[in-house]
C-alpha positions as CSV (number, residue, x, y, z in Angstrom):
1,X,38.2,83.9,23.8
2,X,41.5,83.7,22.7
3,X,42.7,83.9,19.1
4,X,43.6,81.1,17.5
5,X,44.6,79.6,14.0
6,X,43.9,75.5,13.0
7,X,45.8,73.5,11.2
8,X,44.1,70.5,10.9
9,X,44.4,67.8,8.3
10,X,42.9,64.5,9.8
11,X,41.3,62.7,13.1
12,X,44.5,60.4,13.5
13,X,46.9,62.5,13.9
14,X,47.5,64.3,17.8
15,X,46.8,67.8,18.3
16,X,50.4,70.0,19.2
17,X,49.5,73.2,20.9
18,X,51.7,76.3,19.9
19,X,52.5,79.1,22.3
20,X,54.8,82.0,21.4
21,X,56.4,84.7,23.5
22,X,56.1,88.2,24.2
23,X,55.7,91.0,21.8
24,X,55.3,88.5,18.7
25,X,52.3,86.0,18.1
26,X,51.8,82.4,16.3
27,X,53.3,83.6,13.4
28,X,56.3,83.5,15.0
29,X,56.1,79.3,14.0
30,X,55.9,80.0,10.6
31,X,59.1,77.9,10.3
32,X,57.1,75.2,12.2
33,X,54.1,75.0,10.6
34,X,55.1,73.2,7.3
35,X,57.1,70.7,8.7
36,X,55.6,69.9,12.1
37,X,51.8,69.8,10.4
38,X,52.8,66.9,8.1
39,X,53.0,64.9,11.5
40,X,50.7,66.5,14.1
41,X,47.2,68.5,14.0
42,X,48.5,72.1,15.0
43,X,46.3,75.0,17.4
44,X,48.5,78.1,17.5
45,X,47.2,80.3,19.6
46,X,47.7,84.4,20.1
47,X,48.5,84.8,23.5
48,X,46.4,87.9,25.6
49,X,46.7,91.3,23.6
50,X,49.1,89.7,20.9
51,X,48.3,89.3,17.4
52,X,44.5,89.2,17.1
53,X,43.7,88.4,20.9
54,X,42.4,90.9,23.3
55,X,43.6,91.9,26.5
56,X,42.4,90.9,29.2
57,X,40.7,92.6,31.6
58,X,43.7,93.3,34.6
59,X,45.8,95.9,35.9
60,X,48.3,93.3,35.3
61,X,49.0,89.4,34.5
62,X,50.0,86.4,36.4
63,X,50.4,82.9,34.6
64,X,47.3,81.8,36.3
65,X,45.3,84.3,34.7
66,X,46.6,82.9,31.3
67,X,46.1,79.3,31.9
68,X,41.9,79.5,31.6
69,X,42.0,81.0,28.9
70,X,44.1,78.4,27.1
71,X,42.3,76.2,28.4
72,X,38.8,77.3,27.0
73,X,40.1,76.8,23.6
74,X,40.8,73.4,23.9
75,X,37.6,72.7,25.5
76,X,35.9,74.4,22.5
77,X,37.4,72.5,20.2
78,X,37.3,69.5,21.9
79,X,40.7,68.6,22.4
80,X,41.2,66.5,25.7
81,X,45.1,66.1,25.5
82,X,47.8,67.7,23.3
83,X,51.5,68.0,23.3
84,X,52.6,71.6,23.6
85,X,55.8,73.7,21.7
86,X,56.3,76.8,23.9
87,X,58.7,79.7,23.2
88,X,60.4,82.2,25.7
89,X,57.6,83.7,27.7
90,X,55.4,81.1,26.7
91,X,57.8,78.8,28.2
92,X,56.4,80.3,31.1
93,X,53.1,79.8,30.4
94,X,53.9,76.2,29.6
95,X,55.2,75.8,33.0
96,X,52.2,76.9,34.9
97,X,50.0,74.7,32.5
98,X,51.8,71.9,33.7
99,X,51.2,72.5,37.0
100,X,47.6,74.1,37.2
101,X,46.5,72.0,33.8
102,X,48.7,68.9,33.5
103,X,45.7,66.7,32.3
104,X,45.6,68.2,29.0
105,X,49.2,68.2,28.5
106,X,51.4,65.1,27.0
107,X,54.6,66.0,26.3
108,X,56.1,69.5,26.9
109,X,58.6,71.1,24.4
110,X,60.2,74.4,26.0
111,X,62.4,76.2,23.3
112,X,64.0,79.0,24.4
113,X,62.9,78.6,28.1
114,X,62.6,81.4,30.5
115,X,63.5,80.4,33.9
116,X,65.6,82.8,35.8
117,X,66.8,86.3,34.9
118,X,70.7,87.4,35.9
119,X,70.7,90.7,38.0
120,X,71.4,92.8,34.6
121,X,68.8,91.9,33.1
122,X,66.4,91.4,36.4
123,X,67.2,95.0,36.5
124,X,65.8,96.0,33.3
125,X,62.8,94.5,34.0
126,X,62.5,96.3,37.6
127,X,63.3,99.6,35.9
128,X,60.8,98.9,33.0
129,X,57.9,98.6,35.8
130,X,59.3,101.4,38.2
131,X,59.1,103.9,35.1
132,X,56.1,102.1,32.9
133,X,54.2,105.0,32.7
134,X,57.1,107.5,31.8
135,X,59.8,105.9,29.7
136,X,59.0,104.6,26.1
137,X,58.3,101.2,26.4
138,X,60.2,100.3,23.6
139,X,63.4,101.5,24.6
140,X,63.2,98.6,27.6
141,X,62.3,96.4,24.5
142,X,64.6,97.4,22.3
143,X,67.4,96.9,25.3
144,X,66.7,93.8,26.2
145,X,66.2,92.5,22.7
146,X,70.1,93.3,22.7
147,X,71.0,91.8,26.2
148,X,69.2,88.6,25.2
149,X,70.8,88.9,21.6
150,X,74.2,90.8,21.7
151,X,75.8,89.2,18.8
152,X,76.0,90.6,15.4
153,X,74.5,87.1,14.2
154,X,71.3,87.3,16.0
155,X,70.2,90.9,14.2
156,X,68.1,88.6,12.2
157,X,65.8,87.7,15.4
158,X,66.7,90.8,17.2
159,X,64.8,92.5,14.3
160,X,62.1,90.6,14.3
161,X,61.9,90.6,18.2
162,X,61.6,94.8,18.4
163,X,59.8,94.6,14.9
164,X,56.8,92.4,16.1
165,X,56.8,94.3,19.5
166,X,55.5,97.5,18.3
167,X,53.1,95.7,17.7
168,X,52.2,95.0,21.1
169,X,51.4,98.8,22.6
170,X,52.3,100.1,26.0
171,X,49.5,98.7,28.2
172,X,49.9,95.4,26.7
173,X,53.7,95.5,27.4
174,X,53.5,96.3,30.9
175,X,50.9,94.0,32.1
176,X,53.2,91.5,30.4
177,X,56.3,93.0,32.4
178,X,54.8,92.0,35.6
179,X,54.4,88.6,34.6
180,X,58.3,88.5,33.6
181,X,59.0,90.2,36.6
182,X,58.1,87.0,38.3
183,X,59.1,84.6,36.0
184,X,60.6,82.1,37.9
185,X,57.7,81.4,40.1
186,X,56.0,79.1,37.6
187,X,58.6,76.9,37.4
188,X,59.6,77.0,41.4
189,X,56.4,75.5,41.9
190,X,56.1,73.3,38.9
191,X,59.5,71.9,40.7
192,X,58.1,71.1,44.1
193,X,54.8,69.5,42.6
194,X,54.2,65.5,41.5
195,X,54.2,66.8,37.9
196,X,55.5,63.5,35.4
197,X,55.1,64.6,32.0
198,X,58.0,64.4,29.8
199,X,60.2,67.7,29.4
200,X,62.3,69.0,26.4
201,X,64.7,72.2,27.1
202,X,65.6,73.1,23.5
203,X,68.1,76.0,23.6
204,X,71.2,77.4,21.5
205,X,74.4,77.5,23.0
206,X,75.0,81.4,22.4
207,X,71.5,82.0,24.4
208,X,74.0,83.5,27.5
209,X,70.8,84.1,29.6
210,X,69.3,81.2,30.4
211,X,71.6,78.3,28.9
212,X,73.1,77.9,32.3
213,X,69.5,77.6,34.2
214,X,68.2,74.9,31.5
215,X,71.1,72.8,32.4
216,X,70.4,73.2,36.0
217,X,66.3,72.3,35.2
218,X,67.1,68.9,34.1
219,X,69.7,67.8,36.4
220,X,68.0,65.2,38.8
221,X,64.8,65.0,36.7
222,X,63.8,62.2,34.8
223,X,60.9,63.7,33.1
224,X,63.6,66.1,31.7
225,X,65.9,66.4,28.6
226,X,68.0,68.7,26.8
227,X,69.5,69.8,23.4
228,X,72.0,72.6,22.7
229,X,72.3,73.9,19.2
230,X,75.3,75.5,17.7
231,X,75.7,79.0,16.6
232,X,72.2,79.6,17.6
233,X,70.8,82.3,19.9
234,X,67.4,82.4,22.1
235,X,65.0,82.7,18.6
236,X,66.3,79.2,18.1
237,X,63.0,78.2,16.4
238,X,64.3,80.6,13.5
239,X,67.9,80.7,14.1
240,X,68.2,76.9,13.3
241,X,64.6,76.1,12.4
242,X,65.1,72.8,10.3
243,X,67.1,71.3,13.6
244,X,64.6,72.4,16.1
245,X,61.6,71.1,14.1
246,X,63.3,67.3,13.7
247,X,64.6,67.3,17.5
248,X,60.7,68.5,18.5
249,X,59.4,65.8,16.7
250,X,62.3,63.1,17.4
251,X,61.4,64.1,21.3
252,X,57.3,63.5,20.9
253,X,57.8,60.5,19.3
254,X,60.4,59.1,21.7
255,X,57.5,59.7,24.4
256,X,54.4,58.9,22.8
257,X,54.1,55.8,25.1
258,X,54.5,57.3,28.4
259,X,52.4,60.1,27.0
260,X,49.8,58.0,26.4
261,X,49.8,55.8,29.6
262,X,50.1,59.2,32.1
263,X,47.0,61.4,29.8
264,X,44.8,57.8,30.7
């Protein structure tokens, strides 16, 4: 089972699920957890070979294989629905939750979302897998650490993105790769399906490589809204923490009625 960590303080509060992205674990919400814990019960969870989860058992992983998984934890603890905060690659996680798990989910918050690479850094990922069991991984890391977050006032989450990556070992990081390397197929089918739970893109403006694809995600959907921070990268839940943890919470309480009414 995957590792998790509970923050729970009473019965009447909701549950908030907590997914982080690659390389790093739930400690990456350490700028959450005060805040969003005086509101919400909070399950952070260590995705597969990340923090204190083991790997699982593949050449390789696909978002499907991660869903179960997620999904036996809130079984075991008994939680029937929750809301979920997702960051970067867990955003694609989130994705195929909502369409392989939607009856646990009430409101989706996707910070940082992964949707769609540009060729550069589509390429990095190619070349990462073509030469996974030649290169250093890290250098790959390390390089698109800096294509993701170029500007000198991102070194703050650039370090902490390569720092909590070595973390993560070189079997780990390319079963992971393969996942990225198919990114967009989560959401491609999240799109075509009947899938009406409410949707929050929460990105900074400076985050060059997907800013332009969240846009796209919630034109013509209903279900979907968007907030752009200032002088913020893609670590936007550290980069402008005290912003992103009153919009996430300003978003979960604006939906709490449909939530309710499409979890019955």
């Amino acid at each position: 089972m995957l590792h998790y960590t509970k923050l729970f303080s009473c019965h009447q509060k909701e549950w908030l699920v907590l997914l982080h992205g690659l390389g790093g674990n739930s400690t990456l919400f350490y700028k959450q957890a005060d805040y969003l814990s005086q509101h919400y019960n909070l399950l952070l969870i260590d995705l597969p070979g990340h923090g204190d989860s083991n790997g699982l058992d593949v050449n390789y992983y696909v978002a499907a294989d991660v869903v179960p998984k997620i999904t036996e934890v809130l079984e075991k603890l008994k939680i029937k629905h929750a809301h979920f905060l997702t960051f970067s690659l867990g955003t694609i996680i989130g994705n195929e939750l909502m369409y392989r798990a939607k009856q646990y989910i009430k409101t989706m918050t996707l910070a940082g979302p992964v949707l769609k690479f540009n060729r550069w850094s589509s390429l990095l990922i190619q070349s990462a897998w073509i030469f996974r069991h030649f290169a250093p991984y890290m250098l790959f890391y390390k390089t698109f650490a800096y294509l993701i977050m170029p500007k000198k006032s991102h070194a703050k989450s650039r370090f902490y993105f390569v720092q909590e990556a070595t973390k993560l070992g070189r079997k780990e990081f390319v079963k992971w790769t393969y996942l990225l390397k198919n990114a967009r197929k989560p959401y491609e089918q999240l799109k075509q399906s009947d899938c009406t739970i409410p949707k929050f893109y929460l990105i900074g403006r400076e985050d060059h490589l997907f800013l332009d694809e969240a846009k796209r995600a919630v034109e013509n959907n209903s279900y979907a809204s968007l907030q752009i921070l200032d002088d913020c990268g893609h670590v936007c839940v550290i980069e402008k923490s005290a912003e992103s943890n009153e919009a996430i919470h300003h978003f979960i309480e604006s939906n709490q009625v449909f939530a309710k009414v499409s979890s019955l």
